[in-house]
C-alpha positions as protocol buffer text, in pm:
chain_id: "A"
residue {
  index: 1
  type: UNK
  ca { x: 13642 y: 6981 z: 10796 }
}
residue {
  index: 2
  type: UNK
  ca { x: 13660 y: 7335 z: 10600 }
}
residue {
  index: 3
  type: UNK
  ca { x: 13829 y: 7477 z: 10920 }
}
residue {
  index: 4
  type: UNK
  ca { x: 14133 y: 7226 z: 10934 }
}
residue {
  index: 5
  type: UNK
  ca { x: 14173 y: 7230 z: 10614 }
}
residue {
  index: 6
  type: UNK
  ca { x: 14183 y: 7623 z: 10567 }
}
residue {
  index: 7
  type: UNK
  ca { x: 14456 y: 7602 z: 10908 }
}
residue {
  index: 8
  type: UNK
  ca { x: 14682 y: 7373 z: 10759 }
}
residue {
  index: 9
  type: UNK
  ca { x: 14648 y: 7596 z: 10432 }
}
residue {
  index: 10
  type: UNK
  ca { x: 14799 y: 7878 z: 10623 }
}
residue {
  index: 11
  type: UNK
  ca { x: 15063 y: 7704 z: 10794 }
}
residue {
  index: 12
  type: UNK
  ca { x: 15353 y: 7884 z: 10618 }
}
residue {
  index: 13
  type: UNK
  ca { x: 15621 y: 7711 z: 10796 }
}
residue {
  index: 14
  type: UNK
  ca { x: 15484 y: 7368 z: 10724 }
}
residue {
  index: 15
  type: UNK
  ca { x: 15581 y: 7080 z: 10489 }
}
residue {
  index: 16
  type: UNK
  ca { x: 15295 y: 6959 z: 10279 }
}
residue {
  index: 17
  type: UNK
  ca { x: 15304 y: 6671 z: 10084 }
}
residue {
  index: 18
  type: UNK
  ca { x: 15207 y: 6641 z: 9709 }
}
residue {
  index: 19
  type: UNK
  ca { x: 14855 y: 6543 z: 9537 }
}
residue {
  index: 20
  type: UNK
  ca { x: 14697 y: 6235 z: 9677 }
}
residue {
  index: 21
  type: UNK
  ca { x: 14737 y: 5999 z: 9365 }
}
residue {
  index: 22
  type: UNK
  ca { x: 14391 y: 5773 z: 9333 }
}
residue {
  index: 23
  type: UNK
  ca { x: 14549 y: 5496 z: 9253 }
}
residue {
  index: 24
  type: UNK
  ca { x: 14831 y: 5502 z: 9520 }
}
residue {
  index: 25
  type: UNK
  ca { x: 14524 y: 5539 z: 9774 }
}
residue {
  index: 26
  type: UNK
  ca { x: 14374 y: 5253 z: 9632 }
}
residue {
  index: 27
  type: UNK
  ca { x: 14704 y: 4992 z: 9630 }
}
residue {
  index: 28
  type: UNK
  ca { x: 14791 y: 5100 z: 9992 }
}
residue {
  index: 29
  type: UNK
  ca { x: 14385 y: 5046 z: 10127 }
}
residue {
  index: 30
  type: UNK
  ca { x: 14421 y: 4687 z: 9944 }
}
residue {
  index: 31
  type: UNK
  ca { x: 14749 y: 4614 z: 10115 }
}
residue {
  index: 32
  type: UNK
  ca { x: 14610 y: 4750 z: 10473 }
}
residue {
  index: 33
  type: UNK
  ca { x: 14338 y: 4511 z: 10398 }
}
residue {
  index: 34
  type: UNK
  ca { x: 14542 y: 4228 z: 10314 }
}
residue {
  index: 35
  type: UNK
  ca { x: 14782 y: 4259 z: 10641 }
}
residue {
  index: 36
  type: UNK
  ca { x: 14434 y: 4246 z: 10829 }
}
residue {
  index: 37
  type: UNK
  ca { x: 14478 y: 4634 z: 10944 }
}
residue {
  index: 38
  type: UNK
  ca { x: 14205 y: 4870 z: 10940 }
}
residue {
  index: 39
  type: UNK
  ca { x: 14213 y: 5059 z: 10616 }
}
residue {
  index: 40
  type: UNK
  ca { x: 14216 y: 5484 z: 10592 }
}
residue {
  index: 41
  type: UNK
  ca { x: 13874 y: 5600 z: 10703 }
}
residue {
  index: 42
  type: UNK
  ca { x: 13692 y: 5843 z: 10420 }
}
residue {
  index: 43
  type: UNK
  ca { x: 13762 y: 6117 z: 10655 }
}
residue {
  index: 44
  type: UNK
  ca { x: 14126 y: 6125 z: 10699 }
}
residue {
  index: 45
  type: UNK
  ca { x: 14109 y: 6037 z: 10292 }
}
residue {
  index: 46
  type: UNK
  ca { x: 13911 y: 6374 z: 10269 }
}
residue {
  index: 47
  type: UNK
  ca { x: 14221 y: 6584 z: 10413 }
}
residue {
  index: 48
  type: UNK
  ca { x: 14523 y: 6347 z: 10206 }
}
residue {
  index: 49
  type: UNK
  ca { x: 14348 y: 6477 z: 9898 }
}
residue {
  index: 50
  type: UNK
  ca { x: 14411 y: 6858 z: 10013 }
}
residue {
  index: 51
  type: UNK
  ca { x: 14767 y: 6754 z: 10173 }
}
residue {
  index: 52
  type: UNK
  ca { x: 14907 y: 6435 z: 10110 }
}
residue {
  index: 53
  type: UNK
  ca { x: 15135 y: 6419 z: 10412 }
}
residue {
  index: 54
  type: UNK
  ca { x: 15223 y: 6725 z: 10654 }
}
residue {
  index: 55
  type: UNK
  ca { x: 15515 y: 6808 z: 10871 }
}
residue {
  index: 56
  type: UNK
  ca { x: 15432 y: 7051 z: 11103 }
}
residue {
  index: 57
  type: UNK
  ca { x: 15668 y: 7179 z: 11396 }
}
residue {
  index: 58
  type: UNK
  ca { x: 15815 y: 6806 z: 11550 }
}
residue {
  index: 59
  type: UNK
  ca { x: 15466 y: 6610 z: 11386 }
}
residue {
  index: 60
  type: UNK
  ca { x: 15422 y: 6437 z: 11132 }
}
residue {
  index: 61
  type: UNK
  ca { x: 15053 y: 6349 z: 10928 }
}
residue {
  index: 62
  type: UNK
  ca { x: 15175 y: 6071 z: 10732 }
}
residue {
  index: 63
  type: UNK
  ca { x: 15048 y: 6041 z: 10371 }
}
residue {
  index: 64
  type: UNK
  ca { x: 15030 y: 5794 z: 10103 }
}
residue {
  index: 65
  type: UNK
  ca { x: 15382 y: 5757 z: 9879 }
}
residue {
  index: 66
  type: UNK
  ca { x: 15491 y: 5427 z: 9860 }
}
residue {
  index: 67
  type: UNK
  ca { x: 15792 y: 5562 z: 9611 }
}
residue {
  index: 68
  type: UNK
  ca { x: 15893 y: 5851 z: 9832 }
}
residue {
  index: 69
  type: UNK
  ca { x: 16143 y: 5932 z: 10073 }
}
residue {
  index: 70
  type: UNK
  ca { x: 16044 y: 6296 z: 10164 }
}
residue {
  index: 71
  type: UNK
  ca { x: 15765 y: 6203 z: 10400 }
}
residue {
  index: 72
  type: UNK
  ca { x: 15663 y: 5928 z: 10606 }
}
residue {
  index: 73
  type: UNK
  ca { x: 15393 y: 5649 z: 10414 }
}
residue {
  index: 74
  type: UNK
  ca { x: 15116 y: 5555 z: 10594 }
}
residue {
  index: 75
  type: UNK
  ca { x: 15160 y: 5181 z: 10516 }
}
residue {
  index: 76
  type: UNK
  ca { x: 15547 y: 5187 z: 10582 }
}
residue {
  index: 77
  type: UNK
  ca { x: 15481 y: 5322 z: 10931 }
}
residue {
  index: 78
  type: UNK
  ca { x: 15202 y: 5101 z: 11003 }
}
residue {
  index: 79
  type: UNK
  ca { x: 15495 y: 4809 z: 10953 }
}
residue {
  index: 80
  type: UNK
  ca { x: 15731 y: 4966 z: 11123 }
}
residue {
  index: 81
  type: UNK
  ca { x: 15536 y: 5052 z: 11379 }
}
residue {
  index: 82
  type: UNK
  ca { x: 15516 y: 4848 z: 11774 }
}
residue {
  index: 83
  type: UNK
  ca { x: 15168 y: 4872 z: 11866 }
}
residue {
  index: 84
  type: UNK
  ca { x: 15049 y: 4611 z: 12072 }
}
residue {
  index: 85
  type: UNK
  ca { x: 14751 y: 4534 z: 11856 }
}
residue {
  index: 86
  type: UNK
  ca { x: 14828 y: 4613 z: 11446 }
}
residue {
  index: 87
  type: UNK
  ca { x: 14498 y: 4476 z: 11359 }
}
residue {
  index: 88
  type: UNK
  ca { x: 14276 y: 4700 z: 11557 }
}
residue {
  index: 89
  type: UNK
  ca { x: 14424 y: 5000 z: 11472 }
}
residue {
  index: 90
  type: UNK
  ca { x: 14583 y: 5252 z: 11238 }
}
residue {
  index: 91
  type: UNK
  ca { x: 14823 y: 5506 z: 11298 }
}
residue {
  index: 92
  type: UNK
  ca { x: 14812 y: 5812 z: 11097 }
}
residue {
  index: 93
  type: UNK
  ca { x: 15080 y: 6009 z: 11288 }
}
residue {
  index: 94
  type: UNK
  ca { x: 15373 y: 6080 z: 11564 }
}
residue {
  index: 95
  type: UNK
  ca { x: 15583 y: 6319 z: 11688 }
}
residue {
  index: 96
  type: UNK
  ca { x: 15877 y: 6218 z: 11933 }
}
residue {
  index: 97
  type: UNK
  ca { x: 15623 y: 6107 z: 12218 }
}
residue {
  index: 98
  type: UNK
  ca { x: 15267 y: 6035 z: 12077 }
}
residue {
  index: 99
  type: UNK
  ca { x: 15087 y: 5834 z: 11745 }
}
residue {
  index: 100
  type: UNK
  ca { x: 14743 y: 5975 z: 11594 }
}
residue {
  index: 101
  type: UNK
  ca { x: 14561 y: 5632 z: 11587 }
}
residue {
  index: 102
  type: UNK
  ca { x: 14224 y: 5564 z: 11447 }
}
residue {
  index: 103
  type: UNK
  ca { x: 14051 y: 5317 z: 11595 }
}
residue {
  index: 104
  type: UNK
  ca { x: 13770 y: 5145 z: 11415 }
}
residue {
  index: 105
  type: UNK
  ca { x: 13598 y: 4937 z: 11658 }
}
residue {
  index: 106
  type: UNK
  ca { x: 13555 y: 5254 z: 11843 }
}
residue {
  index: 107
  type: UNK
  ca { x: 13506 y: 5506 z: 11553 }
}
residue {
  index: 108
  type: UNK
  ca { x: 13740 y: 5723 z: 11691 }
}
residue {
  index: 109
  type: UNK
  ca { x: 14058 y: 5901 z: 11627 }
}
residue {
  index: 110
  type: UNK
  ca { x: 14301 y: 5876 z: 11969 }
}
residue {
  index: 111
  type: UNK
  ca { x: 14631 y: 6050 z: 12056 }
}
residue {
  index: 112
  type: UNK
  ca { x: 14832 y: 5739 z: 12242 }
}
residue {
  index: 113
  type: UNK
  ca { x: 15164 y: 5755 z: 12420 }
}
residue {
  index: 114
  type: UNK
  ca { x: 15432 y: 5597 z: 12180 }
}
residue {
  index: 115
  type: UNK
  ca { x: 15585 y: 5405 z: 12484 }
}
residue {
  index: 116
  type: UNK
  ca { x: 15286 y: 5254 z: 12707 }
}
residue {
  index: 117
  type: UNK
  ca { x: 15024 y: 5291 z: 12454 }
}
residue {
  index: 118
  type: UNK
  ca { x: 14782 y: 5455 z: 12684 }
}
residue {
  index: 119
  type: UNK
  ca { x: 14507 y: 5648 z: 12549 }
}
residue {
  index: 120
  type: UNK
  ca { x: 14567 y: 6044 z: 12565 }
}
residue {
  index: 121
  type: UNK
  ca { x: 14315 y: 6174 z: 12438 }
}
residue {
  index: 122
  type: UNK
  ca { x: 13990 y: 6043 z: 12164 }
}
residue {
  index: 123
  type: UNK
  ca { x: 13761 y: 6251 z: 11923 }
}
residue {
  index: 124
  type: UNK
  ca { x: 13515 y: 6138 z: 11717 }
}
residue {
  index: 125
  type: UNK
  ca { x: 13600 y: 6362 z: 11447 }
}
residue {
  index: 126
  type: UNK
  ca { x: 13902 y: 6352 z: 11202 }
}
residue {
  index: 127
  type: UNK
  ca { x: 13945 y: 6738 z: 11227 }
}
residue {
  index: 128
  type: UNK
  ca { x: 13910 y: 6769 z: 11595 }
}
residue {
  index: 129
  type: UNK
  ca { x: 14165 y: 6470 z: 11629 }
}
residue {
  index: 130
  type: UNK
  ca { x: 14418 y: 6623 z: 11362 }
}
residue {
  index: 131
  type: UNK
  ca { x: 14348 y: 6983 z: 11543 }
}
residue {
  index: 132
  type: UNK
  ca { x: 14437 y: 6902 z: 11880 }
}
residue {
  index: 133
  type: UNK
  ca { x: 14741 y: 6675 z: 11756 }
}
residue {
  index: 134
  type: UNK
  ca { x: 14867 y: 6968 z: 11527 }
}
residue {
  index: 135
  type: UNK
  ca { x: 14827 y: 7183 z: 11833 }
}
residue {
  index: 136
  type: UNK
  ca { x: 14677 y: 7457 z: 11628 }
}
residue {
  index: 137
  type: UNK
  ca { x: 14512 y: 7766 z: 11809 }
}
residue {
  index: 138
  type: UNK
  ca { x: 14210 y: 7864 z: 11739 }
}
């Protein structure tokens, strides 16, 4: 997790959101809960509380600001979002053609086309997932 964390760090020409607020993390898991959607797994929590949101060349990590207009809210997206199945999985990003989903039932993060929904791509780890969709180099 140290190693995404210290790449994003150094992304100079990258947006990153502001501090995770507890309490906004804990309204929007309570709401994910209540629509029946998975809520944020502790690992994806673990990088929010470094950046709260990131916009990175075309992709976006969404983030966790219901009040905000700046940066795209987790839960808002989740809403807005056409996914075939809302309650089996949680998206976490896009760019123009793909969603970062985690997928519970599977414990894994996936890259999924935005238009057929087909699975691009799954890791089992939140940095590997958020690496590859970043498309950071090594």
């Amino acid at each position: 997790m140290q190693k995404i964390l210290a790449k994003i760090s150094n992304l100079s020409h990258a947006y990153k959101g502001k501090t995770l607020n507890p309490k906004e993390l804990i309204i929007c898991q309570k709401k994910l809960s209540q629509q029946n959607r998975p809520t944020i797994p502790s690992a994806y929590i673990e990088i929010l509380q470094q950046f709260n949101s990131l916009h990175y060349d075309g992709r976006c990590i969404f983030g966790i600001n219901p009040t905000a207009n700046n940066f795209l809210d987790i839960l808002s997206e989740n809403q807005l979002s056409n996914i075939p199945d809302p309650h089996a999985s949680l998206i976490l990003g896009s760019n123009d053609f793909e969603y970062l989903q985690w997928t519970p039932s599977q414990n894994s993060y996936q890259i999924i086309d935005k238009h057929d929904f087909s699975v691009l791509n799954t890791y089992l780890k939140c940095s590997d997932a958020i690496f590859n969709f970043l498309m950071l180099k090594e």
